[in-house]
N, C-alpha and C positions, 0 to 999 in steps of 0.2 A: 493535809496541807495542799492548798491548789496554789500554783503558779502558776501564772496566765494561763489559767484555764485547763492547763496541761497534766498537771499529776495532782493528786489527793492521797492521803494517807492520814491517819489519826493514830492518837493512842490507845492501846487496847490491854486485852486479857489475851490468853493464847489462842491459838490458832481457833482449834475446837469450839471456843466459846465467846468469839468475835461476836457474833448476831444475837446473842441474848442483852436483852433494854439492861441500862446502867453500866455495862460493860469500856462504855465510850469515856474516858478520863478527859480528854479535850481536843481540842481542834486549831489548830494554827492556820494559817491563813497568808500566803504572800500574794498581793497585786500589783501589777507590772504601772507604778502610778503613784502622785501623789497621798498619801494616806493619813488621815487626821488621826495620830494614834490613839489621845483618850479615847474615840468615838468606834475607831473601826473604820470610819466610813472615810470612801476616795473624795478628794478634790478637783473635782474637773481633772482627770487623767486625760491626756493627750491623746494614748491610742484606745481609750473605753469608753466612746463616746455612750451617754445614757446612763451612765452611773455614777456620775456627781452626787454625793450624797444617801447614798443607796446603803439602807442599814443591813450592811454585811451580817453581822452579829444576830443581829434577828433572827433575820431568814436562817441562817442554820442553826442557829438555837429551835428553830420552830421545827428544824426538817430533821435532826439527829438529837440523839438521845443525852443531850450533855446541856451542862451549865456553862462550861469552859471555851469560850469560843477566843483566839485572839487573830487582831489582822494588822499584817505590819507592810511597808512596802518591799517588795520581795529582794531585792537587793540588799536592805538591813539582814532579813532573815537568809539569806544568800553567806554575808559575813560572819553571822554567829554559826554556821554550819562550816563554814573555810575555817573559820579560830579552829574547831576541833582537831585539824590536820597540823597546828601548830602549837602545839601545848605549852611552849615556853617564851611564846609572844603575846604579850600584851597587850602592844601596839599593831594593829595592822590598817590598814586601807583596803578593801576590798570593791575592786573594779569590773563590776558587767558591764561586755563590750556586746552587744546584741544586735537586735531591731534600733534598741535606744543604748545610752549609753549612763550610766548610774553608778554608784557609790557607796558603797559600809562602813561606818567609821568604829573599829573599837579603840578605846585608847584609856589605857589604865586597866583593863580588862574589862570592862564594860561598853557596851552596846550605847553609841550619842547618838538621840533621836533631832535633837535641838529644842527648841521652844514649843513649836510647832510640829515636828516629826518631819519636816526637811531636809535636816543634816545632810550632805555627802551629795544633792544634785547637782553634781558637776557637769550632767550632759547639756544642761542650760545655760552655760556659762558661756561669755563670748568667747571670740575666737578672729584671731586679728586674720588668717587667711579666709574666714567664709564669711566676713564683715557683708557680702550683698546676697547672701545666700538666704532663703525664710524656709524658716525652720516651722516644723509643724505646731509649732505652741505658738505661732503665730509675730515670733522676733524673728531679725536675722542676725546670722554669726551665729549661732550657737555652736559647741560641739559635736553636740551630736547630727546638726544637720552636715556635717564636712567628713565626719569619721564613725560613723555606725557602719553595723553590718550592710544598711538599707543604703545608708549615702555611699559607701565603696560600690556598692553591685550598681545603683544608676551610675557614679561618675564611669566606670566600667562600659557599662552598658551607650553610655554617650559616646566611647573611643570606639564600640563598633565588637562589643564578646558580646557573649548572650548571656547576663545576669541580671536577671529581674529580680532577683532575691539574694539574702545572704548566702543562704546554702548554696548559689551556683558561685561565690566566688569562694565558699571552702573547697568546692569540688574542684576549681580552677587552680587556688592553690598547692593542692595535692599534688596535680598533674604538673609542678613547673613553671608555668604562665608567666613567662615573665613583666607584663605589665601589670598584671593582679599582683604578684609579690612588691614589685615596685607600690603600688597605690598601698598597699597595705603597709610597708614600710612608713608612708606618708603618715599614712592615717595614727603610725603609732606616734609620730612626731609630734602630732596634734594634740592625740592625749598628753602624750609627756610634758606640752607646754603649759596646761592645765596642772597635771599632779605637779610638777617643779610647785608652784604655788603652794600646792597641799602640802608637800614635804617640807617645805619649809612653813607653814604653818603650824601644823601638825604632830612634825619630827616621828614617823611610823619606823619599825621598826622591819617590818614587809611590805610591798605590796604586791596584793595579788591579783593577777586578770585571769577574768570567768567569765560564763556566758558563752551562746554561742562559737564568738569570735575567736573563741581560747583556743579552737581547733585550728587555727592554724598556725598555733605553735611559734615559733622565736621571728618571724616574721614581723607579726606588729608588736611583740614584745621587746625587739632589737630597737628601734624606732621610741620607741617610749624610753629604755634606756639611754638610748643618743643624749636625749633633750638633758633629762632631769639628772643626771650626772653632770652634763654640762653648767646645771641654771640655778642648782642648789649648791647651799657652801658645804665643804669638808667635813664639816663638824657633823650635818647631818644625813652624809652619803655614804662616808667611812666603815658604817656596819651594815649602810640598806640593801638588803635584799629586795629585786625585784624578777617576780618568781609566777609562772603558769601554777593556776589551780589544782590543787592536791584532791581538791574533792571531787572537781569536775561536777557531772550531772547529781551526784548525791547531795550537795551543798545546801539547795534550796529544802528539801525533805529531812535535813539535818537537820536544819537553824530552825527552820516550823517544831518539829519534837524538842528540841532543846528549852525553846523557848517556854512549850508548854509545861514539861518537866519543871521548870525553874519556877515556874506558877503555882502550881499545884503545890511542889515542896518548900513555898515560899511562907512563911508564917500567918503571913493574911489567907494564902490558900489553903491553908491546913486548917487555921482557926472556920474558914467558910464552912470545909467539909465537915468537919464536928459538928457545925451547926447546924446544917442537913440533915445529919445522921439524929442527932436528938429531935430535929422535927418531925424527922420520918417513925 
């Protein structure tokens, strides 16, 4: 599984006999970006410039030893690796708060891609405080130009701290800071006014915040709570839990093997591998 770039892992045989050809069962795939699911391949991704249309699946069909290649956008496979840590929810909403800001939707126990495999991008959604802000997909308002990891450390970095990046406002969080908790509170506010919509669309049963930002904990998680207990009715606030990620950094390495598992054991992928095996 690669996540922006960051981790890989596949399905294998044991330790011992990882590197012998055929051994590799499949490959999962999450990109930090729009992703055309029949195809594998990204849609103009905002931070991957160059890879609009880039046959993912190919290329590592050509370069590993497998048939089984799948690529989802990493936040979907983010989600089906978080259901693990809740085995009696069906419903959940699963929220990366990152660089960007994204969304997992399972509901009914199943993974909603959409039509198109855009389901859950809530980071693109307006956003009535950062209505003159421009956001890097080229609107303004969006969420995630007002409350990502990236938009806290500049607005941060405007009052005069030194965070050029997400990770300096985790480290600032840590230590106290009271205007980084404050902005971060903000920032949860903003989601919140976002998921209220969803929850009341939706009616989830969880939702959970991952990603980077999760590190810092009840901070923007308090914030997000404020809103959407306030903006959603009774009926579908009464059981929601809204909860920091259980799986943390395993999440995205989870949903990638799960998914491939679910393939492979799935009747069309059983029926594939027989048919291999008899041509071979």
């Amino acid at each position: 599984m690669l996540d922006g770039g960051r981790h890989s892992a596949g399905l294998h045989a044991p330790h011992q006999e990882r590197d012998r050809p055929g051994n590799l069962s499949g490959v999962g795939i999450g990109l930090p970006g729009p992703v055309q699911h029949t195809t594998g391949q990204p849609v103009k991704p905002p931070i991957m410039p160059g890879w609009d249309g880039f046959d993912v699946v190919g290329f590592v069909q050509g370069s590993l030893p497998t048939r089984v290649v799948l690529v989802d956008n990493d936040v979907n496979i983010m989600a089906v690796g978080e259901r693990w840590f809740w085995p009696d929810v069906d419903d959940l909403l699963f929220i990366k708060v990152a660089t960007g800001i994204g969304s997992g939707v399972i509901s009914s126990g199943r993974l909603q891609r959409g039509a198109d495999g855009t389901a859950g991008d809530i980071g693109h959604v307006r956003s009535a405080r950062g209505q003159d802000i421009v956001c890097r997909c080229g609107n303004t308002g969006c969420l995630e130009a007002i409350a990502s990891g990236a938009a806290v450390a500049r607005f941060l970095s405007a009052q005069g701290l030194e965070t050029e990046r997400a990770v300096d406002v985790i480290t600032l969080a840590g230590s106290g800071e009271i205007a980084v908790i404050q902005a971060l509170r903000q920032a949860g506010r903003d989601i919140g006014e976002v998921l209220a919509t969803c929850v009341n669309l939706l009616n989830p049963r969880v939702v959970v915040i991952g990603g980077a930002m999760a590190a810092v904990g009840e901070h923007l998680a308090a914030g997000v709570r404020e809103v959407v207990y306030q903006r959603s009715p009774p009926l579908a606030t009464t059981n929601l839990r809204i909860s920091l990620s259980r799986a943390g950094e395993r999440a995205a390495i989870m949903g990638a093997s799960q998914l491939v598992c679910q393939h492979i054991l799935s009747p069309e992928g059983i029926e594939a591998e027989l048919a291999d095996a008899d041509a071979g």
